[in-house]
C-alpha positions in Angstrom: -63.1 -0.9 19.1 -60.6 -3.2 20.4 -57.5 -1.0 19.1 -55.0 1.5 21.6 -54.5 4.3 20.5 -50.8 5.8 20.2 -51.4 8.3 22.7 -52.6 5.4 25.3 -49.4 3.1 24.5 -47.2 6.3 25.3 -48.6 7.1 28.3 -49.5 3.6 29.9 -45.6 3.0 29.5 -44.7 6.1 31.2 -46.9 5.6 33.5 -44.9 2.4 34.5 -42.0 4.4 35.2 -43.9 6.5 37.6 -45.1 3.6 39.3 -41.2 2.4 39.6 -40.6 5.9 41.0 -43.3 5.9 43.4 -42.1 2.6 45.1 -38.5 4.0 45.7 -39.0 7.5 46.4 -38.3 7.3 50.1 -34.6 4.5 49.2 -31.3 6.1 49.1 -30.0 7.5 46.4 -27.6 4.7 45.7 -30.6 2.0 46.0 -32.5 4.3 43.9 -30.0 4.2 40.9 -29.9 0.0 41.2 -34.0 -0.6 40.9 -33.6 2.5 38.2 -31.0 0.0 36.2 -32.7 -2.6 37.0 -36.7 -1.7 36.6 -36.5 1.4 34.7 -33.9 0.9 32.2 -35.9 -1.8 30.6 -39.1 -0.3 31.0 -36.8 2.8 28.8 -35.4 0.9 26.2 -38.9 -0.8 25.4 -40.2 2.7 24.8 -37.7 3.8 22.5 -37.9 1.3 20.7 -42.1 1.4 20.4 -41.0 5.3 19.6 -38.6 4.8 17.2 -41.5 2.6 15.5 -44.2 4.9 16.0 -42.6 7.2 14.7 -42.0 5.7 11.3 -46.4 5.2 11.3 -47.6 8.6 12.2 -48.0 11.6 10.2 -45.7 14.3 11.6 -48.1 17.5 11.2 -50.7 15.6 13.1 -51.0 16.0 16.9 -49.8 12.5 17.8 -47.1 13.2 15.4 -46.1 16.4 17.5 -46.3 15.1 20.7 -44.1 12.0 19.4 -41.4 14.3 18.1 -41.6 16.2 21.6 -40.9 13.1 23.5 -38.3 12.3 20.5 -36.7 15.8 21.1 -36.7 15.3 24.4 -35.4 12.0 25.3 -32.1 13.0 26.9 -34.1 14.8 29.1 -35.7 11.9 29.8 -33.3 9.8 30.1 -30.9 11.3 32.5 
């Protein structure tokens, strides 16, 4: 109807970040860390910060509220 879910949002930005990794998977390592800062690290912050809102709009118990807090919980992880 026109609206995107949570679930969609989530995964059509981290799919952007496999699309980044994709493209650079055969650079060197040092190249690899520059298109990260400069490609990736963006494409990170603007999902933190549409996680730090959708967090704030969903209902925890719920199942977009769990797998929200599971990408909360694990956001070091991600972020590495």
């Amino acid at each position: 109807k026109g609206k995107v879910s949570k679930a969609d949002m989530a995964v059509t930005m981290i799919k952007g970040l496999y699309v980044i990794e994709a493209a650079i998977k055969d650079q060197p390592a040092e190249q690899k860390y520059q298109i990260r800062q400069e490609k990736s690290l963006p494409q990170l912050n603007k999902l933190r910060a549409w996680l730090d809102k959708a967090l704030q709009q969903t209902l925890p118990k719920g199942k977009t509220g769990e797998a929200l807090a599971y990408l909360d919980k694990n956001w070091d992880k991600l972020t590495v």
